[in-house]
PDBQT receptor file of N, H, CA, C and O in Angstrom, charges set to zero:
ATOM      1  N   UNK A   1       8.147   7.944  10.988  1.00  0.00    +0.000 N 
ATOM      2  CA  UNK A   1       7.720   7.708   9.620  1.00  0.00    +0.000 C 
ATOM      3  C   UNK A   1       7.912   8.999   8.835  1.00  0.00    +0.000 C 
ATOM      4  O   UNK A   1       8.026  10.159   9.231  1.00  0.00    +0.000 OA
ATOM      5  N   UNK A   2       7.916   8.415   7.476  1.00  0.00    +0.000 N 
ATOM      6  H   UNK A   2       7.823   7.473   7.155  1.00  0.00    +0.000 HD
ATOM      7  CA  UNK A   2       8.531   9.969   6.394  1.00  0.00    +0.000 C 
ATOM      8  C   UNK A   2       7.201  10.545   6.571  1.00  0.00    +0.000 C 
ATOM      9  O   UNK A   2       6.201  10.138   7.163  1.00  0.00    +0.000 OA
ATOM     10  N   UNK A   3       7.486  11.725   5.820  1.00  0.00    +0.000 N 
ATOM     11  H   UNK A   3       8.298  12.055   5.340  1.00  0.00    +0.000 HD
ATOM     12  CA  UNK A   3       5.889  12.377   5.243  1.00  0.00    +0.000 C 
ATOM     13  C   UNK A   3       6.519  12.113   4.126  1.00  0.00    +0.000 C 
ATOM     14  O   UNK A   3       6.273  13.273   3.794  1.00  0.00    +0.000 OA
ATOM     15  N   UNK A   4       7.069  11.718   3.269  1.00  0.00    +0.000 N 
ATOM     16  H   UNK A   4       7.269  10.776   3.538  1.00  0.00    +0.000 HD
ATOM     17  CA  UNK A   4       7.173  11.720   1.997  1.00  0.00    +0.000 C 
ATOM     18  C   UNK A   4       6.570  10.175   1.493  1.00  0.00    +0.000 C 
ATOM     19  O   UNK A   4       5.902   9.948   0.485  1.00  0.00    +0.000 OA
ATOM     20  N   UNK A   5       7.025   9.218   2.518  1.00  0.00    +0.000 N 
ATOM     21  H   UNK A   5       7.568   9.403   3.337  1.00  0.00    +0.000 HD
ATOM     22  CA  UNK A   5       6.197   8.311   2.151  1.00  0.00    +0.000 C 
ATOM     23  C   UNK A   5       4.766   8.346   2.187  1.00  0.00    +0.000 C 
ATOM     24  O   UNK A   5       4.107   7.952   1.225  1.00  0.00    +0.000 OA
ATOM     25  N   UNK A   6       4.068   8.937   3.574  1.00  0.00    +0.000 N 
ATOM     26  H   UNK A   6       4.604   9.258   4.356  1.00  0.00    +0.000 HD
ATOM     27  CA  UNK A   6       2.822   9.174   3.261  1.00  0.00    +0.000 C 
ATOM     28  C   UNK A   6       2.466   9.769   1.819  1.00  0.00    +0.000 C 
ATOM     29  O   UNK A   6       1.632   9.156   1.154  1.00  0.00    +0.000 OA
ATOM     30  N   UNK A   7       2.986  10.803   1.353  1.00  0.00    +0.000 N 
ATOM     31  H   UNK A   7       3.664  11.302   1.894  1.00  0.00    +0.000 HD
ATOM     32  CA  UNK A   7       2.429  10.924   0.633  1.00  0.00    +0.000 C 
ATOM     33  C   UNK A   7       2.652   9.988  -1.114  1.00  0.00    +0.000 C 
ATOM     34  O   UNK A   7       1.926  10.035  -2.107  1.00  0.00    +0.000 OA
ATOM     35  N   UNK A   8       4.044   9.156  -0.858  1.00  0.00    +0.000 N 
ATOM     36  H   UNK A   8       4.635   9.118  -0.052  1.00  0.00    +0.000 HD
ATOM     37  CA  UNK A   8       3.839   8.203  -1.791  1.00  0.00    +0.000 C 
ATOM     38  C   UNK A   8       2.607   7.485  -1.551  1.00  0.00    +0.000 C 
ATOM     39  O   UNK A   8       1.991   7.369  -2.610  1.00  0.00    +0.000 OA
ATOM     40  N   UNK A   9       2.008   6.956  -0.567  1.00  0.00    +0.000 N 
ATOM     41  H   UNK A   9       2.509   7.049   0.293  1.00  0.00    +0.000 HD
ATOM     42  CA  UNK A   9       1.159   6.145  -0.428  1.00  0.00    +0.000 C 
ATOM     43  C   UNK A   9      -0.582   6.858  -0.712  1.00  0.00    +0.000 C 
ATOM     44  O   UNK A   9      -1.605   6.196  -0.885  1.00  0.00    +0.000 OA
ATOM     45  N   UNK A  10      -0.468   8.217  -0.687  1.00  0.00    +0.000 N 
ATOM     46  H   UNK A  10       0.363   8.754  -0.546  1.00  0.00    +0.000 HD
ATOM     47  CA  UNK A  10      -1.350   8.695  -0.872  1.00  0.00    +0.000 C 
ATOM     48  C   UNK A  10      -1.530   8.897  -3.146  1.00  0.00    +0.000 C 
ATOM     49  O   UNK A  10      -2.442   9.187  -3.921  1.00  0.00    +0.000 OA
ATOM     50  N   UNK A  11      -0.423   8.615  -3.241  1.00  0.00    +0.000 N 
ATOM     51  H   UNK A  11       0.318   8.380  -2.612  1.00  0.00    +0.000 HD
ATOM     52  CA  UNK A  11      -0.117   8.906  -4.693  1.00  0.00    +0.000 C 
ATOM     53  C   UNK A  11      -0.618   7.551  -5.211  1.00  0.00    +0.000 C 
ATOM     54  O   UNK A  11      -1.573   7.545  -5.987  1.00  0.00    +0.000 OA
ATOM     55  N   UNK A  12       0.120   6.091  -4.731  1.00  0.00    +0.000 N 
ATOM     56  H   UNK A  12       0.896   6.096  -4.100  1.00  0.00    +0.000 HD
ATOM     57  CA  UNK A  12      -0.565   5.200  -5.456  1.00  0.00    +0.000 C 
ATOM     58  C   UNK A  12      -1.956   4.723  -5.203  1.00  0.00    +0.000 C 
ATOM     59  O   UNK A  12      -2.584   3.974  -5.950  1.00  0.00    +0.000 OA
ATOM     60  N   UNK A  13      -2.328   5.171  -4.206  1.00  0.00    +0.000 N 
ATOM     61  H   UNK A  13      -1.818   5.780  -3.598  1.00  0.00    +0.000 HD
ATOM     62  CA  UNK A  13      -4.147   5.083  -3.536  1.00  0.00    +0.000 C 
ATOM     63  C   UNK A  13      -4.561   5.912  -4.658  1.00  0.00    +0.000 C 
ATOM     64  O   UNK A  13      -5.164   5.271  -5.520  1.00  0.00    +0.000 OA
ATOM     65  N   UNK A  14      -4.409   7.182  -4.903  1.00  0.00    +0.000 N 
ATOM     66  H   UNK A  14      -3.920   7.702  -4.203  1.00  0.00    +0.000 HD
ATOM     67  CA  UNK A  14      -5.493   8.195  -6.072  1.00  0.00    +0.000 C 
ATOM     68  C   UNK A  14      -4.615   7.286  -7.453  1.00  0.00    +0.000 C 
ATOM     69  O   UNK A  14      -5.602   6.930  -8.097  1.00  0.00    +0.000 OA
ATOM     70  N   UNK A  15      -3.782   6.911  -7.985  1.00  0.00    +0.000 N 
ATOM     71  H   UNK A  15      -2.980   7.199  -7.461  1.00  0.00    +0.000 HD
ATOM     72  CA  UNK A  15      -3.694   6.001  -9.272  1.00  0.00    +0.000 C 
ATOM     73  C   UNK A  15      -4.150   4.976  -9.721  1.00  0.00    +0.000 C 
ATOM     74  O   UNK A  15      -4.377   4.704 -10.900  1.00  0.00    +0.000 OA
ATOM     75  N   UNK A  16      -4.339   4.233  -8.621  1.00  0.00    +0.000 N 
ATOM     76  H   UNK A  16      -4.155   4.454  -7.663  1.00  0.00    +0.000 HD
ATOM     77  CA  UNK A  16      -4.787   2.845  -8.415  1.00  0.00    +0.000 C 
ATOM     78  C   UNK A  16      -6.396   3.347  -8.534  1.00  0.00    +0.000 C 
ATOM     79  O   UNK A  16      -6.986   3.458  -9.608  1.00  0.00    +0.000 OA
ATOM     80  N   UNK A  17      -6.960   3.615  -7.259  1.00  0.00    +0.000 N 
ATOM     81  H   UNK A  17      -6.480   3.525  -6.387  1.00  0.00    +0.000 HD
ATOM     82  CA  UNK A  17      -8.707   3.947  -8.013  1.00  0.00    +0.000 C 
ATOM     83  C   UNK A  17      -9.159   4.632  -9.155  1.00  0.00    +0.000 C 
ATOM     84  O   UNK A  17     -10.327   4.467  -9.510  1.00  0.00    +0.000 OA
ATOM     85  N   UNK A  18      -8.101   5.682 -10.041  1.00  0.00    +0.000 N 
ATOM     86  H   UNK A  18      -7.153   5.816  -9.754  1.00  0.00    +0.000 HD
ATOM     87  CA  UNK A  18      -8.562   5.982 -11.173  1.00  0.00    +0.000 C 
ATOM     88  C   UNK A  18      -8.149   4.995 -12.019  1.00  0.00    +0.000 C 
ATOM     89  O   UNK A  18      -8.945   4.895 -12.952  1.00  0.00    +0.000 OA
ATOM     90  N   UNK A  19      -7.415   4.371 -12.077  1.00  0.00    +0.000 N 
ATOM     91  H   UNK A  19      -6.768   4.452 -11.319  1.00  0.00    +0.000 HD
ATOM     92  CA  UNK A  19      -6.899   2.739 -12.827  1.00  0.00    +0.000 C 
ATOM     93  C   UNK A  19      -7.817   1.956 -13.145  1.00  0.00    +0.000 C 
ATOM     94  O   UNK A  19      -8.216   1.516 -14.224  1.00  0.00    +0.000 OA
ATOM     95  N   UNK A  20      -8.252   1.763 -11.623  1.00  0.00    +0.000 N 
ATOM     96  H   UNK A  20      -7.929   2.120 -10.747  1.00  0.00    +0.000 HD
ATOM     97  CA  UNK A  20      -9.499   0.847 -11.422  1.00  0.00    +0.000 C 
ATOM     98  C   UNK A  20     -10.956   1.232 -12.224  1.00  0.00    +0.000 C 
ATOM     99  O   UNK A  20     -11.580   0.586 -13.066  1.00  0.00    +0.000 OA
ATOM    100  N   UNK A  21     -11.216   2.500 -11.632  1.00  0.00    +0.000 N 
ATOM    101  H   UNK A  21     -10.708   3.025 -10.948  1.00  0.00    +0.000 HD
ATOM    102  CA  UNK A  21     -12.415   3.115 -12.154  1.00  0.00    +0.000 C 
ATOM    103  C   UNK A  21     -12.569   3.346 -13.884  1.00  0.00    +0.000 C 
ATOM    104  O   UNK A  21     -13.714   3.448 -14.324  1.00  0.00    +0.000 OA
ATOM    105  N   UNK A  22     -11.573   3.413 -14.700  1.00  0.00    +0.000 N 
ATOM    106  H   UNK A  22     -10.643   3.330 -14.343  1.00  0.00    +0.000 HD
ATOM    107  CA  UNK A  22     -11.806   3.599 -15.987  1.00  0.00    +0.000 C 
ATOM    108  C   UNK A  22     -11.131   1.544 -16.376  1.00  0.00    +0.000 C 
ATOM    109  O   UNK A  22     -11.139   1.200 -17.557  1.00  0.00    +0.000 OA
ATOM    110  N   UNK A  23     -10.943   1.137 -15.955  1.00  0.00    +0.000 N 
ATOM    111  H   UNK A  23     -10.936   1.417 -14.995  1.00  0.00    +0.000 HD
ATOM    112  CA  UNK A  23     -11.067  -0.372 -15.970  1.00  0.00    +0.000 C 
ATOM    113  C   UNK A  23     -12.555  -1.116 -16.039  1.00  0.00    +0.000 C 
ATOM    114  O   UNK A  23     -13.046  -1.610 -17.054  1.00  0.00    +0.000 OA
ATOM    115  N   UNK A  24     -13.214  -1.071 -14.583  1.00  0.00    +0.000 N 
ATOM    116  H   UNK A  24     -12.815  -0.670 -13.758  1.00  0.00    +0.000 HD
ATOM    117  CA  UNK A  24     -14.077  -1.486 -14.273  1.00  0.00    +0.000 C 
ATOM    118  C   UNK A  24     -14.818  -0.292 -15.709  1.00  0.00    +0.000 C 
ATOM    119  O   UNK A  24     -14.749  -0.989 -16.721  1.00  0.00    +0.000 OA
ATOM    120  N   UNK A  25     -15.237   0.662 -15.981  1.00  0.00    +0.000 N 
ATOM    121  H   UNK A  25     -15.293   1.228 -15.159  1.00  0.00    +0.000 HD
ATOM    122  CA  UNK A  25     -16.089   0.882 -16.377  1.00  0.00    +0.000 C 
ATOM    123  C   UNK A  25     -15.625   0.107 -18.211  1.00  0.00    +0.000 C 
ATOM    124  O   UNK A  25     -16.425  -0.214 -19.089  1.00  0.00    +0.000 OA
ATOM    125  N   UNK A  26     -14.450   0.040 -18.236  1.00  0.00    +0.000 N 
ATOM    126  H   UNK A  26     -13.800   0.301 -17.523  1.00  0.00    +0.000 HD
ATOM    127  CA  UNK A  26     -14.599  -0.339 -20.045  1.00  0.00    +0.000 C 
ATOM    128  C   UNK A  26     -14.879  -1.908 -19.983  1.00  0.00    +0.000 C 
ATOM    129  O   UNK A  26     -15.157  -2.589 -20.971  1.00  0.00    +0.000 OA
ATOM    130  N   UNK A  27     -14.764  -2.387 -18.655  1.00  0.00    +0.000 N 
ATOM    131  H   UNK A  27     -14.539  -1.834 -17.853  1.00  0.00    +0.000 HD
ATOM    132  CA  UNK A  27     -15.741  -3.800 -19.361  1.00  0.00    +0.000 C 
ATOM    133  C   UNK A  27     -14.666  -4.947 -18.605  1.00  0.00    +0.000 C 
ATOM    134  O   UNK A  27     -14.929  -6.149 -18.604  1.00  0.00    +0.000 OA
ATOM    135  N   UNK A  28     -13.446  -4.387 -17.980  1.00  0.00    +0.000 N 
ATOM    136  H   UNK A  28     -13.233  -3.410 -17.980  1.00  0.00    +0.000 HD
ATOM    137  CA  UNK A  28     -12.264  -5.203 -17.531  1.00  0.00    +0.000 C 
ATOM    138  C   UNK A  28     -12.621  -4.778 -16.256  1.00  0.00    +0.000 C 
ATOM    139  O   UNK A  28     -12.466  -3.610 -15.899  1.00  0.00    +0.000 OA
ATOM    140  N   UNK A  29     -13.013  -5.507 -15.659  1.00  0.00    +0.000 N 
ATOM    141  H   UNK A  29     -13.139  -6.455 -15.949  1.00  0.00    +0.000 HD
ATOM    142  CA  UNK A  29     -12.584  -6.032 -13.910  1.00  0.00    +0.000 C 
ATOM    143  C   UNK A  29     -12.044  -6.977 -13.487  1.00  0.00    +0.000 C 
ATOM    144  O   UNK A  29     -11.773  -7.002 -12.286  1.00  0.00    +0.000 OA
ATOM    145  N   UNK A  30     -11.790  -7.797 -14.118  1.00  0.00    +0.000 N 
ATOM    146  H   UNK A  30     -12.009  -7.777 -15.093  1.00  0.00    +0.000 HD
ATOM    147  CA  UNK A  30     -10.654  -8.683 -13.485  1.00  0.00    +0.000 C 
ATOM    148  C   UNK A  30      -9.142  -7.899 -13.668  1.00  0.00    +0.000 C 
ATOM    149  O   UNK A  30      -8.450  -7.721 -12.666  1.00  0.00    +0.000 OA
ATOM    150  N   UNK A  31      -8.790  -7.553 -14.688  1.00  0.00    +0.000 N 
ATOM    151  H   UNK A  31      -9.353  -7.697 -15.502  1.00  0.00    +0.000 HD
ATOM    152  CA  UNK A  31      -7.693  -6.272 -14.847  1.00  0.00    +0.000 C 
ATOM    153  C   UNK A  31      -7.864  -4.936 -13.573  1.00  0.00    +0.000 C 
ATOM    154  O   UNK A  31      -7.005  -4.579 -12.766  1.00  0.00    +0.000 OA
ATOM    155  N   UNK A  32      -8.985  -4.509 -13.714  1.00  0.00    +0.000 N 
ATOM    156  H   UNK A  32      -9.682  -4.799 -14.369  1.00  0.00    +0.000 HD
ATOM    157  CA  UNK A  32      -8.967  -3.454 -12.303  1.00  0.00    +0.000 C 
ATOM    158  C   UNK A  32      -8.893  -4.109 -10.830  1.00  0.00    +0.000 C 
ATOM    159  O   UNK A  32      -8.571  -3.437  -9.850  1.00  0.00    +0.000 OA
ATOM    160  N   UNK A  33      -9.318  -5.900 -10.737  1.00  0.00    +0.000 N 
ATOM    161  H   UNK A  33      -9.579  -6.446 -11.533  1.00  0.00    +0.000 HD
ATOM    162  CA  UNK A  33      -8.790  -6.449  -9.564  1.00  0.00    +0.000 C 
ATOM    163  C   UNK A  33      -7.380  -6.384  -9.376  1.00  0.00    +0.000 C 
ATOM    164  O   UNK A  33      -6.727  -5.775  -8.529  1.00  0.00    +0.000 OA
ATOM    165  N   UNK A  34      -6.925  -7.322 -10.575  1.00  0.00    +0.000 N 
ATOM    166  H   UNK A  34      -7.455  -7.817 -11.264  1.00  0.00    +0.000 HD
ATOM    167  CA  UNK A  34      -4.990  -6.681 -10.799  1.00  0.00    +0.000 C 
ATOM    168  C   UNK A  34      -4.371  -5.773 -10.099  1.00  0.00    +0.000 C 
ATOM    169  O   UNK A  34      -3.421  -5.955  -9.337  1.00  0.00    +0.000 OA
ATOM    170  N   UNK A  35      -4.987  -4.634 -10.393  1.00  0.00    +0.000 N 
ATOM    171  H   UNK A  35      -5.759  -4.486 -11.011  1.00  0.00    +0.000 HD
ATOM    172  CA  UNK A  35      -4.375  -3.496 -10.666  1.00  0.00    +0.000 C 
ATOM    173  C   UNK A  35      -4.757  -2.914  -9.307  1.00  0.00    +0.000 C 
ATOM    174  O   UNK A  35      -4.281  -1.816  -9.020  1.00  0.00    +0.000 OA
ATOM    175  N   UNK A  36      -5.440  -3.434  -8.572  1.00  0.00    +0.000 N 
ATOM    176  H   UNK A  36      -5.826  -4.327  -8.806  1.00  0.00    +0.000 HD
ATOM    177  CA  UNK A  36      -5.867  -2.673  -6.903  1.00  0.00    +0.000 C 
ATOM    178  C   UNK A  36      -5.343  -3.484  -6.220  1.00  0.00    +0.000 C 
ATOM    179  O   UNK A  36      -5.132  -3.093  -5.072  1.00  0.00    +0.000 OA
ATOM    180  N   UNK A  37      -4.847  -5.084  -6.586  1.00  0.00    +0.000 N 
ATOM    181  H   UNK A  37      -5.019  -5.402  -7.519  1.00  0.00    +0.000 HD
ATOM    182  CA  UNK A  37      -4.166  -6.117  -5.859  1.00  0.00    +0.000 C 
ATOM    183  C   UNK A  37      -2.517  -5.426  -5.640  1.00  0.00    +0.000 C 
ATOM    184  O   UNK A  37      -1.884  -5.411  -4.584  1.00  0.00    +0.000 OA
ATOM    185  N   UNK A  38      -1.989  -4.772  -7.252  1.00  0.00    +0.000 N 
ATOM    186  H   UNK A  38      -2.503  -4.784  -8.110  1.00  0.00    +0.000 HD
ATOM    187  CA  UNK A  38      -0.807  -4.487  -7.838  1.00  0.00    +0.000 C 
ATOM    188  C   UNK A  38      -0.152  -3.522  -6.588  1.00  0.00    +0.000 C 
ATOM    189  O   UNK A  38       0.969  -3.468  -6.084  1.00  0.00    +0.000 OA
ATOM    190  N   UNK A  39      -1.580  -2.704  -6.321  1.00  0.00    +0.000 N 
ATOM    191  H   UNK A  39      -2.492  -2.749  -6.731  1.00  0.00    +0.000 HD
ATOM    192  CA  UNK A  39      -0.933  -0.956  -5.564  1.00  0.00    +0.000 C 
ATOM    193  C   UNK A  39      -1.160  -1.360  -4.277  1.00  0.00    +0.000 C 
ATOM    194  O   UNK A  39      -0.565  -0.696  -3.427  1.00  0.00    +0.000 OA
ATOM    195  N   UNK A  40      -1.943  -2.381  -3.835  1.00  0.00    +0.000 N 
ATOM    196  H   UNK A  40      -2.426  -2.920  -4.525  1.00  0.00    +0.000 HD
ATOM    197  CA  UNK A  40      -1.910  -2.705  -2.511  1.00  0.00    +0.000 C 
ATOM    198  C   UNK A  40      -0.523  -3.466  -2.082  1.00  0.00    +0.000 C 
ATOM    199  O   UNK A  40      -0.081  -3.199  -0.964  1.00  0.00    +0.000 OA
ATOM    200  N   UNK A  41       0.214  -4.430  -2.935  1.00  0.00    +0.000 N 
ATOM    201  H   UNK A  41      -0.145  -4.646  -3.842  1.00  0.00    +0.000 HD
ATOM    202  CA  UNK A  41       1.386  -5.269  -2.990  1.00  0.00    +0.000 C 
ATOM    203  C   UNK A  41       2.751  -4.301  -2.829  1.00  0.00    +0.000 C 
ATOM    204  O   UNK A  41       3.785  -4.670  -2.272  1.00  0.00    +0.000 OA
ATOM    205  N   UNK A  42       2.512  -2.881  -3.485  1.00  0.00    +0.000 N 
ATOM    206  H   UNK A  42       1.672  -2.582  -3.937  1.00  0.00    +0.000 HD
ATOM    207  CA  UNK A  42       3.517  -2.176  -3.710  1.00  0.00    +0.000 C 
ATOM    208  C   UNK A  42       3.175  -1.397  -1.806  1.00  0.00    +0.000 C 
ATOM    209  O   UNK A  42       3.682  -1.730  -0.735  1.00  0.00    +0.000 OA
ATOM    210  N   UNK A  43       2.640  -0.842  -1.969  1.00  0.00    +0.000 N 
ATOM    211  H   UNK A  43       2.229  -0.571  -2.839  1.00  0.00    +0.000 HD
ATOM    212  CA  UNK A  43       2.614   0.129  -0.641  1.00  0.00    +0.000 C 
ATOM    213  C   UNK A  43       3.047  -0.725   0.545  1.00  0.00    +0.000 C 
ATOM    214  O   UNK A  43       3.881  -0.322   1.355  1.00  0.00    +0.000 OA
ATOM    215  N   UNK A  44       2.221  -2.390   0.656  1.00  0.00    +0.000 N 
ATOM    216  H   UNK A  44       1.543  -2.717  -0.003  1.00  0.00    +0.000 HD
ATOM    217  CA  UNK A  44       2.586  -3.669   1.852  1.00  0.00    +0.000 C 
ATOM    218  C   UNK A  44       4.193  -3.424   1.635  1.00  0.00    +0.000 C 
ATOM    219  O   UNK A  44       4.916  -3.153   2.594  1.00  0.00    +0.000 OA
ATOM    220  N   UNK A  45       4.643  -3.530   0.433  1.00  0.00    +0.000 N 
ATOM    221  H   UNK A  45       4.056  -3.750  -0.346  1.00  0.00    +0.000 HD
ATOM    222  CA  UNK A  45       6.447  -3.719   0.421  1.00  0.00    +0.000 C 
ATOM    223  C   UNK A  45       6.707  -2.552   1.103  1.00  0.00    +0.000 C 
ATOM    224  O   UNK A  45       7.302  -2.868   2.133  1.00  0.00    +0.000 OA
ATOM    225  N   UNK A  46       6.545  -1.273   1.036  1.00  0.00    +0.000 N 
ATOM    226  H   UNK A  46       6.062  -1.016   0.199  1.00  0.00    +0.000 HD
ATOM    227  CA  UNK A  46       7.048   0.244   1.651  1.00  0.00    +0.000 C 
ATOM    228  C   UNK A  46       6.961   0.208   3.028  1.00  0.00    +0.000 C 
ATOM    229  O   UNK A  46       7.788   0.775   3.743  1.00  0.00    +0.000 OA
ATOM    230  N   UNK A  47       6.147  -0.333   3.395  1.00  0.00    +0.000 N 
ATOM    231  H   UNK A  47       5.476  -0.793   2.815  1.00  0.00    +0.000 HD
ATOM    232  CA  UNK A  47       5.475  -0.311   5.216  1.00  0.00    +0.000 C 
ATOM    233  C   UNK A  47       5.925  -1.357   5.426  1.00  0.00    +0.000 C 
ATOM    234  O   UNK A  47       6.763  -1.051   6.275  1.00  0.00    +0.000 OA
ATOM    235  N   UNK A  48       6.049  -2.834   5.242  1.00  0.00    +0.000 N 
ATOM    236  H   UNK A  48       5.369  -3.082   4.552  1.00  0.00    +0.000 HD
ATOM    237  CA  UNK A  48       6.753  -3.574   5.771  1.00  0.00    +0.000 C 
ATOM    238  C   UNK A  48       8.233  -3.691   7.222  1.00  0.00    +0.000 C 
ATOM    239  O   UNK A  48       8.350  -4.318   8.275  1.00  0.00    +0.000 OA
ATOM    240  N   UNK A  49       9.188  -2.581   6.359  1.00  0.00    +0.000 N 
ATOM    241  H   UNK A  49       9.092  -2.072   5.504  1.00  0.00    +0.000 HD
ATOM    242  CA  UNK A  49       9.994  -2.373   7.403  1.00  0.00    +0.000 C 
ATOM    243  C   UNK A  49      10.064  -1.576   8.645  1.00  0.00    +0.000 C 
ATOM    244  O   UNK A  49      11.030  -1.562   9.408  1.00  0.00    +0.000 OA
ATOM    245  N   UNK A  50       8.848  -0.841   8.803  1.00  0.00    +0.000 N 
ATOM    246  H   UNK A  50       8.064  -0.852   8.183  1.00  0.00    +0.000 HD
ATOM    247  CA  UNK A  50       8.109   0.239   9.617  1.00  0.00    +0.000 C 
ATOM    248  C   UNK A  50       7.551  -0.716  10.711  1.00  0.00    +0.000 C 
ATOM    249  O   UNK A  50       7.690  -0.685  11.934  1.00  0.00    +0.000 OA
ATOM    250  N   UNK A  51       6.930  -1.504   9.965  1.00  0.00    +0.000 N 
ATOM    251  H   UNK A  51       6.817  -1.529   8.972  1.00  0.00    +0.000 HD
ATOM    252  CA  UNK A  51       6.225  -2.619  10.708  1.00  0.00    +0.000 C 
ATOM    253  C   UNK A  51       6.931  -3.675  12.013  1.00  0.00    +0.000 C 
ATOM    254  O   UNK A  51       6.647  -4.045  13.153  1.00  0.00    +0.000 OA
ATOM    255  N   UNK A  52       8.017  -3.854  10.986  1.00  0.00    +0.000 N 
ATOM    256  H   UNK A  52       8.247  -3.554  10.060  1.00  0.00    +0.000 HD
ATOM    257  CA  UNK A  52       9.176  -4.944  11.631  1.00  0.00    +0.000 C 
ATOM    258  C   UNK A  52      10.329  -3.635  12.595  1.00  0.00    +0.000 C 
ATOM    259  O   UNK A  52      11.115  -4.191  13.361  1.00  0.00    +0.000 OA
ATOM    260  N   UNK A  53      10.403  -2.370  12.568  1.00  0.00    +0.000 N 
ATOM    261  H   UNK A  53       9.764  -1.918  11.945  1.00  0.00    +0.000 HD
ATOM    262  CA  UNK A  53      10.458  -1.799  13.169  1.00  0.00    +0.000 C 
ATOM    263  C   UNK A  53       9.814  -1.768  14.781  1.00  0.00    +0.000 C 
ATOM    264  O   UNK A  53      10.347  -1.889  15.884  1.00  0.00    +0.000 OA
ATOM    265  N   UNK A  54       8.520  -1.564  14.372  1.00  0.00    +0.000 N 
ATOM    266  H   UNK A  54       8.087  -1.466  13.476  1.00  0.00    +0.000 HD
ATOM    267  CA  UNK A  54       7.567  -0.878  15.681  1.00  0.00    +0.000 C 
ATOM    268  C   UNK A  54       7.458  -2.474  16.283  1.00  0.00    +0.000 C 
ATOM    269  O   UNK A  54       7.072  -2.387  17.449  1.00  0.00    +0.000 OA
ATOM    270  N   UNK A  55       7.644  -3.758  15.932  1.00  0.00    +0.000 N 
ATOM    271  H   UNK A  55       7.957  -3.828  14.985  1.00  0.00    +0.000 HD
ATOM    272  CA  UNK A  55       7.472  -4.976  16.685  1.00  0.00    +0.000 C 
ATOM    273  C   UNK A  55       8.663  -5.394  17.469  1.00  0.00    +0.000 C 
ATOM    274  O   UNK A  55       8.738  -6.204  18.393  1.00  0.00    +0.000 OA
ATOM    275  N   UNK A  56       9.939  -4.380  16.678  1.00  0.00    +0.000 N 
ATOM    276  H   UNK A  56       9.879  -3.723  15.927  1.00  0.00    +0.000 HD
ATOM    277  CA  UNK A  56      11.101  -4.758  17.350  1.00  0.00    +0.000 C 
ATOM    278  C   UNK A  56      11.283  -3.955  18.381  1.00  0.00    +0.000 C 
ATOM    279  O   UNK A  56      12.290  -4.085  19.078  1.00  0.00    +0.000 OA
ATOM    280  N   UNK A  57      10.141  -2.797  18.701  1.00  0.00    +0.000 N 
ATOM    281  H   UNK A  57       9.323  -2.692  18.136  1.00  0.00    +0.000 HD
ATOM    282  CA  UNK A  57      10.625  -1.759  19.551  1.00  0.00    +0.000 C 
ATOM    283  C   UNK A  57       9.804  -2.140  20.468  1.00  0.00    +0.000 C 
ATOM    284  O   UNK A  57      10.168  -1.919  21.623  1.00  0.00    +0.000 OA
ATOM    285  N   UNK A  58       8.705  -2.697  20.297  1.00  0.00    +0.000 N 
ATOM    286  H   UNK A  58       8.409  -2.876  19.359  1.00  0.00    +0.000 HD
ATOM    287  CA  UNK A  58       7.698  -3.051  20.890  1.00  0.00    +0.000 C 
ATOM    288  C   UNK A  58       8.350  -4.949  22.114  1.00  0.00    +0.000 C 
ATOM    289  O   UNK A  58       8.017  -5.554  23.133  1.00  0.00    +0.000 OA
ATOM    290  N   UNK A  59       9.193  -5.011  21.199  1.00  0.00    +0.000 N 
ATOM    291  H   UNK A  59       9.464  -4.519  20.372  1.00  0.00    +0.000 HD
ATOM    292  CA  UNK A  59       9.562  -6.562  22.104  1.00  0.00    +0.000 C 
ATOM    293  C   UNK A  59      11.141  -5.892  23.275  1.00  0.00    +0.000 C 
ATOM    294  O   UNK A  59      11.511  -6.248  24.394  1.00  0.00    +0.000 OA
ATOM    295  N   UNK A  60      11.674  -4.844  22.316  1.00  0.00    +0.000 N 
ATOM    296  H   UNK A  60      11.374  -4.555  21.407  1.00  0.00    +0.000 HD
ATOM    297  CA  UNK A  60      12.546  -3.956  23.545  1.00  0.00    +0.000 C 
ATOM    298  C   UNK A  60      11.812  -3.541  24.848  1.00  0.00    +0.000 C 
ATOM    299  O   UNK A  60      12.025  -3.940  25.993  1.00  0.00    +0.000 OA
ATOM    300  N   UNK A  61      10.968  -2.713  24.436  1.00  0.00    +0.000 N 
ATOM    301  H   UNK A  61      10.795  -2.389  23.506  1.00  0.00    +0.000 HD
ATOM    302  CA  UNK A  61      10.057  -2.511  25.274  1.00  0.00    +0.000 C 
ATOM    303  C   UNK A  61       9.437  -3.096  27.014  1.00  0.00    +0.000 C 
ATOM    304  O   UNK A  61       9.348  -2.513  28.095  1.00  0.00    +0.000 OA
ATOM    305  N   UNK A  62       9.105  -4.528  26.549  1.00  0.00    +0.000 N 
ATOM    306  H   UNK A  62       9.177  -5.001  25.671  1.00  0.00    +0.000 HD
ATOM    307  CA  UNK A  62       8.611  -5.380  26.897  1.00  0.00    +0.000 C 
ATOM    308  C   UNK A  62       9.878  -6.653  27.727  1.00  0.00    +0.000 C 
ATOM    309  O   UNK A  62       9.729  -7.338  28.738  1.00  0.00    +0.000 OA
ATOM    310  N   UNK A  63      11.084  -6.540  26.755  1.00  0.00    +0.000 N 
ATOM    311  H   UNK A  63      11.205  -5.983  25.933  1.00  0.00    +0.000 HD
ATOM    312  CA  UNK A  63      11.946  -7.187  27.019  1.00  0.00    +0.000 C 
ATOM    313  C   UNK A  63      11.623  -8.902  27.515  1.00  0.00    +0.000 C 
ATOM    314  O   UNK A  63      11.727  -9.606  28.519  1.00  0.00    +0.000 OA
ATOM    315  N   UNK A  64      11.118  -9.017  25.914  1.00  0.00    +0.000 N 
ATOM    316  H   UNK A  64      11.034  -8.445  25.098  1.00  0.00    +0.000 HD
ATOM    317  CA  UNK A  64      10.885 -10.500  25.525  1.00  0.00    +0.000 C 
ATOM    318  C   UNK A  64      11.914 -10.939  24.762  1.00  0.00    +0.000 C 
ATOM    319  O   UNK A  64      11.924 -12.097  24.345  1.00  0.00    +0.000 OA
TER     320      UNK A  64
């Protein structure tokens, strides 16, 4: 795995809760649900192929 992605993922985690946090406080939380649904949807797409990676190495492995 990158470190550069970690730290993309560490970038939209601190955007997303300050997103959220000045959301939720002006009176919109269904918009700050959005918007924590939004950065969780984006990071699932980044890790996805990491994922389908380590299951394919994992069934080599195993030799299923």
């Amino acid at each position: 795995m990158e470190i550069s992605l970690i730290f993309k993922i560490a970038a939209v985690g601190i955007l997303v809760s300050v997103i959220s946090q000045v959301l939720k406080h002006s009176g919109r939380e269904e918009q700050a649900f959005l918007a924590s649904l939004a950065g969780l949807l984006i990071v699932l797409l980044w890790i996805i192929p990491y994922i389908y990676d380590l299951f394919e190495m994992i069934k080599k492995l195993f030799s299923l």
